[in-house]
C-alpha positions in Angstrom: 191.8 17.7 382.3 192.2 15.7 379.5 188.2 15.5 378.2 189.1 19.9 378.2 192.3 19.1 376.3 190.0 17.3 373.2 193.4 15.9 372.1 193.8 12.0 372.2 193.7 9.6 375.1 197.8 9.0 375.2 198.9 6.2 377.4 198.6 6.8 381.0 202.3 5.3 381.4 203.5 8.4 379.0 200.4 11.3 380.4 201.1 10.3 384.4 205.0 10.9 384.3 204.7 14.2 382.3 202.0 15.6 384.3 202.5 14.6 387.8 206.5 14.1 387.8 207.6 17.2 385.7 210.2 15.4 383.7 212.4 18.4 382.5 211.3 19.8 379.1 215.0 17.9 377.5 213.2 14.8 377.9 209.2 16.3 376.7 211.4 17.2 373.7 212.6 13.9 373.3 209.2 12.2 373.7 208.2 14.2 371.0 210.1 13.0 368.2 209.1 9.3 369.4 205.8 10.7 368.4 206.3 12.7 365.6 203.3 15.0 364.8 200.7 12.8 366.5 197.7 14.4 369.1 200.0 12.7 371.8 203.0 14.5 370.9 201.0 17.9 371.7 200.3 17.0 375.2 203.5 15.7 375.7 205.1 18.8 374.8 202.9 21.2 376.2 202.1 19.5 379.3 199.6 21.3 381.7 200.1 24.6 380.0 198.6 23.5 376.7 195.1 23.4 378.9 196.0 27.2 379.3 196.3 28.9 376.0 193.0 26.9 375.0 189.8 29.0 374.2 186.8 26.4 374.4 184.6 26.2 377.2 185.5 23.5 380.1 184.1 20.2 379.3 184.0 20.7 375.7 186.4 19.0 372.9 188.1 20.8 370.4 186.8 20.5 367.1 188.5 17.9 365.1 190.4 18.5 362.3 188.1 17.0 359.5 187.4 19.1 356.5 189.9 18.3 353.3 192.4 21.5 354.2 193.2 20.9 357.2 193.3 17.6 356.6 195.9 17.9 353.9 198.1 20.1 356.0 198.0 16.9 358.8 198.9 14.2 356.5 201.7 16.2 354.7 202.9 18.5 357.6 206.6 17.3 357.0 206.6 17.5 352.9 205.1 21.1 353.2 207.5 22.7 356.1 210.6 21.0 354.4 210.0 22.0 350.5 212.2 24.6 349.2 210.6 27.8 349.9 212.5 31.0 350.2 211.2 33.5 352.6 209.6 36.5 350.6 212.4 38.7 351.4 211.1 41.7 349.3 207.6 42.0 351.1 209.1 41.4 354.6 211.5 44.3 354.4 208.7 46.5 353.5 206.5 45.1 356.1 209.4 45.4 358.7 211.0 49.0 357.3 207.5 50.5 358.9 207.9 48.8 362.5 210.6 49.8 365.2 213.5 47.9 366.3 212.1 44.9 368.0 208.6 45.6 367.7 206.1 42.9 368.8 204.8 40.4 365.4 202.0 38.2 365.5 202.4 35.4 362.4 199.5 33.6 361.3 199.5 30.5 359.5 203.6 30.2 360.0 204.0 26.7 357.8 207.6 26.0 358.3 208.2 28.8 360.2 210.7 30.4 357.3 209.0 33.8 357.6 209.2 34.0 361.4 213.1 32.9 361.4 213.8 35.7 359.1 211.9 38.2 361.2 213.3 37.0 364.4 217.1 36.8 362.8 216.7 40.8 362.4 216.0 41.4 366.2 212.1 41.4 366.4 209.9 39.7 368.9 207.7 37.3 366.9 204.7 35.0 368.1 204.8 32.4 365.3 201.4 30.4 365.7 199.7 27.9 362.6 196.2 26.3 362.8 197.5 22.9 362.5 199.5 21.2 365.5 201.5 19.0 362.8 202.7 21.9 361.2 204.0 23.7 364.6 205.5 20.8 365.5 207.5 21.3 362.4 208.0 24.8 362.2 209.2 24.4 366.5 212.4 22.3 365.1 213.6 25.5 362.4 213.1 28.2 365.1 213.8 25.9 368.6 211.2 27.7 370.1 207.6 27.3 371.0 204.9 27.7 368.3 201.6 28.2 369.3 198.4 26.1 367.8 195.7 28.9 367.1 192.9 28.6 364.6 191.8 31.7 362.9 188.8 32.0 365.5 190.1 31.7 368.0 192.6 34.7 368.2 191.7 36.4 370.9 194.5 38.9 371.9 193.6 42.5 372.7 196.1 45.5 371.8 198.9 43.1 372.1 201.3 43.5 368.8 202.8 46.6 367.0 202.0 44.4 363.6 200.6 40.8 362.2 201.8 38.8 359.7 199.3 36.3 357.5 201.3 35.7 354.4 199.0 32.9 352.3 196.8 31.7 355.2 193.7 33.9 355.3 193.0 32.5 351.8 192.0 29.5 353.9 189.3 31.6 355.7 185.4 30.8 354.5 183.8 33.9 352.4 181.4 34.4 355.1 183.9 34.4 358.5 186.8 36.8 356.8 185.3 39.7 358.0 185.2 38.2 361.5 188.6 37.2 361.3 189.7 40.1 360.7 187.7 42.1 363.2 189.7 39.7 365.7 193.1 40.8 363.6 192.4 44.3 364.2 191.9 43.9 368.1 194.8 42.1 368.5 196.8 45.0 366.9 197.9 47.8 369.2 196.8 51.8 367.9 198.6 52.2 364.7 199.7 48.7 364.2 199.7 47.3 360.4 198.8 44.0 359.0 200.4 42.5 356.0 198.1 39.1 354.5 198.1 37.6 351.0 195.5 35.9 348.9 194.8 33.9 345.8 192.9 36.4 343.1 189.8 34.6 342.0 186.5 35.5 341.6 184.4 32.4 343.5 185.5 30.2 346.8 186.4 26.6 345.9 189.3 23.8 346.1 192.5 23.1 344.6 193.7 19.9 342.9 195.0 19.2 346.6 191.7 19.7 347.9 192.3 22.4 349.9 189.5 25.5 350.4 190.2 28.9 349.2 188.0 32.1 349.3 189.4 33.1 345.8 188.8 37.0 346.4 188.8 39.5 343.6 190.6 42.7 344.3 187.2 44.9 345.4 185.5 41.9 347.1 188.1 41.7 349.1 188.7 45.5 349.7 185.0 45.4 351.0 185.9 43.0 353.9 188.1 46.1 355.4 185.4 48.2 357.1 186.3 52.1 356.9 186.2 52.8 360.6 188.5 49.7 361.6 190.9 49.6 358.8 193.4 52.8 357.4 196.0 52.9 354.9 194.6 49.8 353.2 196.4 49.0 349.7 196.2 45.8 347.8 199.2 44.9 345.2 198.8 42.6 342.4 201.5 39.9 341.3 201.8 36.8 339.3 203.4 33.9 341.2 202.9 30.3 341.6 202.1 28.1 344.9 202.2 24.7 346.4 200.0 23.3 344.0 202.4 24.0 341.0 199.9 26.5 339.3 200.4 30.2 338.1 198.6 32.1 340.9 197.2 35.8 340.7 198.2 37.0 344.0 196.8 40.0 345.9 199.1 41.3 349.0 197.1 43.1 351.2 199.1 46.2 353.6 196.4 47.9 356.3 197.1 49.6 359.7 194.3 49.7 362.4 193.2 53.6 362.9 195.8 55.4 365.6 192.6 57.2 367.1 
């Protein structure tokens, strides 16, 4: 079981009580801070139904978290959920004004999880997931729920959600797996859902002063990644803003729904 997790080798003294006692999820949770953000700490918390919600074969590891980005978001998990960010109020109102009461959200990329508290504070049913397992961990303590660890390839929900949420995460996605990405996006969505995703303007993929990858899409580059018969009612918005990194930021806010028939 644990070769299929890929995560760590914790100490048999923590893994053996977990697993084969069920201590009650009070004291998982209480493990976990003793751990902090560390590979243990995810199979602590998750236990046996981690194994479950994993998409790689049997047998195989899951791939390690070793390029600069999502390096960057490991080392400085805490810093990045806990800086003062404000929830973009203005864009989730529009986003939620199109969905009925309590409809079903996917968000990708959470961070802190600011965005998914504010949606779930006006009644809807939100999935909050991030690619890095430091940064759930962090986003878990704002919402006090579970946030799931899913990598942008590995979404693999079919006609589940009335609408997904990717503020500032798909701008992690290589040039040449966005239009896969969000091919899996648009299966995920139910008939008529919408998707809402934002990106650093640019006009060249490449690396901030953090390190961190960004496609850097210009406005019809990035309109090109929506095919026609998948995508309707796409509309990309222009702003000036800033980001993590300090700098001013060109951003481009992407609104699309997936075809009702």
């Amino acid at each position: 079981m644990f070769r299929q997790l890929g995560y760590c080798k914790a100490s048999p003294r923590f893994l053996i009580p977990v697993l084969v006692t069920g201590i009650q999820s009070a004291q998982v949770l209480g493990l976990k801070r003793l751990f902090r953000a560390t590979p243990e700490a995810l199979v602590l918390r998750h236990g046996a139904s981690y194994q479950a919600r994993m998409t790689f074969d049997e047998g195989k590891e899951m791939p390690p978290l070793s390029d600069q980005t999502n390096a960057f978001y490991r080392d400085n998990a805490e810093a990045y959920a806990s800086r003062e960010r404000k929830a973009p109020v203005a864009r989730l109102d529009r986003f939620l004004a199109r969905l009925e009461p309590g409809a079903r959200i996917l968000e990708l990329g959470c961070g802190g999880g600011q965005d998914s508290a504010y949606m779930l504070a006006r009644g809807f049913d939100v999935t909050p997931t991030d690619g890095s397992p430091e940064l759930a961990v962090e986003a878990e303590r704002l919402l006090g729920r579970p946030v799931e660890v899913v990598r942008f390839e590995e979404i693999g929900w079919h006609e589940v959600f009335d609408a997904v949420w990717a503020e500032a995460c798909l701008l992690h996605v290589s040039r040449a797996d966005l239009a896969g990405v969000l091919a899996r996006i648009q299966r995920a969505l139910k008939a008529g859902g919408i998707l809402h995703a934002s990106f650093k303007a640019g006009n060249g993929e490449g690396r901030d002063r953090f390190r961190r990858y960004y496609n850097y899409p210009s406005r019809d580059w990035l309109m090109r990644r929506f095919d026609k018969k998948d995508w309707a009612e796409l509309e990309i918005a222009e702003a000036d803003g800033g980001g993590y990194d300090g700098e001013p930021t060109r951003w481009l806010h992407v609104s699309a729904a997936k075809p009702i028939s």
